[in-house]
N, C-alpha and C positions, 0 to 999 in steps of 0.2 A: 689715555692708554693704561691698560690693566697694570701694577706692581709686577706681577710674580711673570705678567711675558717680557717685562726689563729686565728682571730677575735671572728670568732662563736666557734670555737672549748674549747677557753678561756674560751667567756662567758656560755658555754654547760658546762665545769667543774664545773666553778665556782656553777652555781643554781642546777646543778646535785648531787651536793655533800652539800647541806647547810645546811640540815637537818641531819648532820652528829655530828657537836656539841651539838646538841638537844637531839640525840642518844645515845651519849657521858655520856653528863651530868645525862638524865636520869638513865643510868647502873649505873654509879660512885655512884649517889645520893642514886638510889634506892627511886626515888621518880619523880611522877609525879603532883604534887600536882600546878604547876605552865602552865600545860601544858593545850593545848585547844584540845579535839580529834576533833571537828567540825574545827580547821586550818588543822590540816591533811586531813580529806573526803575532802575539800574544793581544797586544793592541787592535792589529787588525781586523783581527778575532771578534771581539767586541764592540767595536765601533760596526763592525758588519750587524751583528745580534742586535744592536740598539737603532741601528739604521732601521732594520725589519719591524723592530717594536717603534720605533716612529710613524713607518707606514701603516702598521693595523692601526694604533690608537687614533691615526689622522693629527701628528703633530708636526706642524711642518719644522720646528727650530731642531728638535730631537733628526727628525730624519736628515736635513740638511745639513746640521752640526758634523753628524756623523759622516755623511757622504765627504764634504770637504775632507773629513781629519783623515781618511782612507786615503786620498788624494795626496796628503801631504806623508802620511806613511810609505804611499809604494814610491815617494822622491828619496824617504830617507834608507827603505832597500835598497833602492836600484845605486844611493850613493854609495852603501855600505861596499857590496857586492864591487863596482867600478873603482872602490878605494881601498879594498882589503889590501893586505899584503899576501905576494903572490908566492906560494911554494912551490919550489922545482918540479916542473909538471904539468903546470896548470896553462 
């Protein structure tokens, strides 16, 4: 097996799954009060861009990388959003 697709496939786990302690903490805590929702769109962002450049160049680690890491962003929205704190109103 080629070096550099253990290389990428490493570093594809490793930023694939980072937002995973983030995910974590917030369940555990039941708070997101330390969290930035504008890092996540930000993220989302990107990992979309790099998913598209996956599919032109034909790499599948890049575009898969990216497609999970989207997956585990729109859990760490949807947690942000169902654990905010709520202001009179909402």
């Amino acid at each position: 097996m080629d070096l550099w697709f253990i290389v990428g496939g490493i570093a594809a786990m490793l930023t694939t799954f980072g937002f995973v302690p983030q995910i974590h903490k917030m369940i555990r805590t039941r708070s997101v009060d330390d969290v930035s929702p504008l890092t996540f769109v930000q993220f989302m962002a990107g990992v979309s861009l790099w998913a598209l450049y996956g599919a032109h160049i034909g790499d599948v680690i890049v575009l898969l990388a990216n497609i999970v890491t989207f997956g585990t962003l729109i859990v760490a929205v949807s947690l942000y959003f169902y654990l905010r704190p709520r202001k009179d109103g909402d």
